[in-house]
C-alpha positions as CSV (number, residue, x, y, z in Angstrom):
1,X,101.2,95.0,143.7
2,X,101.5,98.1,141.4
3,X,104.9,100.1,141.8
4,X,104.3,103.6,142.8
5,X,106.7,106.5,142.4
6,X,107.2,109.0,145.2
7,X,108.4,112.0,143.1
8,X,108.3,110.5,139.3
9,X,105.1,111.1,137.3
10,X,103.9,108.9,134.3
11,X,104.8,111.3,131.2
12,X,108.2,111.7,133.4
13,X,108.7,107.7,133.8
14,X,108.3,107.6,129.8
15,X,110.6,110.1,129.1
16,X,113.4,109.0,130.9
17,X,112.9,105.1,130.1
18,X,112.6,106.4,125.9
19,X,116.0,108.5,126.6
20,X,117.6,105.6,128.5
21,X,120.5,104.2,126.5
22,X,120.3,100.2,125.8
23,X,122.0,97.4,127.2
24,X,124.4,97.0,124.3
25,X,124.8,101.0,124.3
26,X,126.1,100.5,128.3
27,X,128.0,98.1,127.1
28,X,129.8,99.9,124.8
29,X,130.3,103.1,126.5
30,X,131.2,101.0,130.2
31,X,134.1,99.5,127.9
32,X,135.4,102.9,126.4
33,X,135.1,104.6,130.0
34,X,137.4,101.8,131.1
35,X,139.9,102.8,128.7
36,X,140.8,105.8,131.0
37,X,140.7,103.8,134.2
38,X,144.3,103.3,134.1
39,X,146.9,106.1,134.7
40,X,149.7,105.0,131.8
41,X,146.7,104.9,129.2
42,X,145.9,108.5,129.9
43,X,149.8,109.7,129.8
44,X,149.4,107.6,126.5
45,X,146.5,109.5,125.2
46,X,147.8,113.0,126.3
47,X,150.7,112.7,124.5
48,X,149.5,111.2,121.0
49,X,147.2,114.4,121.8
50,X,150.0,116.4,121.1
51,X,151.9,114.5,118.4
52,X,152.4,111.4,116.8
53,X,155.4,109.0,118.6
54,X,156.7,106.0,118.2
55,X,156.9,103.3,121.5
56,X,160.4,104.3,122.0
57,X,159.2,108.1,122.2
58,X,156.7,107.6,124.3
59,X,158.4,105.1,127.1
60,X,161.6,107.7,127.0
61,X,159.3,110.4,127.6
62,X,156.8,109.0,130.2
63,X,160.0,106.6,131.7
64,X,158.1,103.7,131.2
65,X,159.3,100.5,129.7
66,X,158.9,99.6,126.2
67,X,157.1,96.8,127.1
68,X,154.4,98.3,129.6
69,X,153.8,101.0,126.7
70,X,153.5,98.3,123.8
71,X,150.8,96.6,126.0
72,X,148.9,99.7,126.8
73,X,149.2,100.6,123.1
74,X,147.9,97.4,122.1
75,X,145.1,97.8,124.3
76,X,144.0,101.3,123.0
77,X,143.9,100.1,119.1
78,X,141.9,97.0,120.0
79,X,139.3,99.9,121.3
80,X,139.7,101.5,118.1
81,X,140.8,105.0,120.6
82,X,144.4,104.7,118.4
83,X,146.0,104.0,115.0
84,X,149.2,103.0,113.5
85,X,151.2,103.1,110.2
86,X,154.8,101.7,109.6
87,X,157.6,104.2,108.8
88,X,160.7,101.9,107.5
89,X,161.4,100.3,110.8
90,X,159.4,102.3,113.5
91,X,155.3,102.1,113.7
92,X,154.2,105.6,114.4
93,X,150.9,106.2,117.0
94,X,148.0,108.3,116.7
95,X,145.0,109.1,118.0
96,X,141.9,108.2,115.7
97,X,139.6,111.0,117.0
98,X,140.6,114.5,118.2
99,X,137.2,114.0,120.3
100,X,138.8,111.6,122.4
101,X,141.3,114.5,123.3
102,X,138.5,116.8,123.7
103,X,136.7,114.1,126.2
104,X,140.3,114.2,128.4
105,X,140.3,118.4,128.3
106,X,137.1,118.2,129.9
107,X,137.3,115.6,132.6
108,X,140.7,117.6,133.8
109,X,138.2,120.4,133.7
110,X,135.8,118.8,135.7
111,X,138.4,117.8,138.3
């Protein structure tokens, strides 16, 4: 039985099926999107927006144990969103990509 399209027409159907991302590219961007399912990751993010910190920075800031922000920050290198480099004793954190901080600007926006 053929498949018939109520509103869709044939150059339309190709369009949108040659513009449609991958499996592997839905992948990825379903796994970045998580990233900012979960409200300590985004105080995270806003605040290495603003500077670098170290874990002790940020859990006095945001008044969040040391140990829920060392998880979170663990989290958001393995998806590449953050950075770190030792200075003497203390491991500073940054973001990777200002675009990341650009992304969070316009979701507030869109809120």
């Amino acid at each position: 039985m053929e498949q018939r399209y109520l509103l869709l027409n044939e150059r339309s159907k190709r369009e949108i099926l040659n513009y449609l991302p991958s499996c592997n590219e839905t992948d990825k961007l379903a796994d970045f999107f998580q990233v900012f399912s979960d409200a300590t990751r985004l105080k995270i993010i806003s605040c290495l927006a603003m500077c670098d910190m170290c874990v002790n920075d940020l859990s006095t800031l945001l008044k969040i144990n040391q140990t829920t922000i060392s998880h979170q920050l663990k989290y958001l290198k393995s998806q590449n969103l953050i950075s770190c480099k030792r200075n003497g004793k203390i491991i500073v954190y940054s973001l990777t990509n200002q675009k990341t901080n650009e992304l969070m600007l316009s979701a507030v926006n869109a809120i």
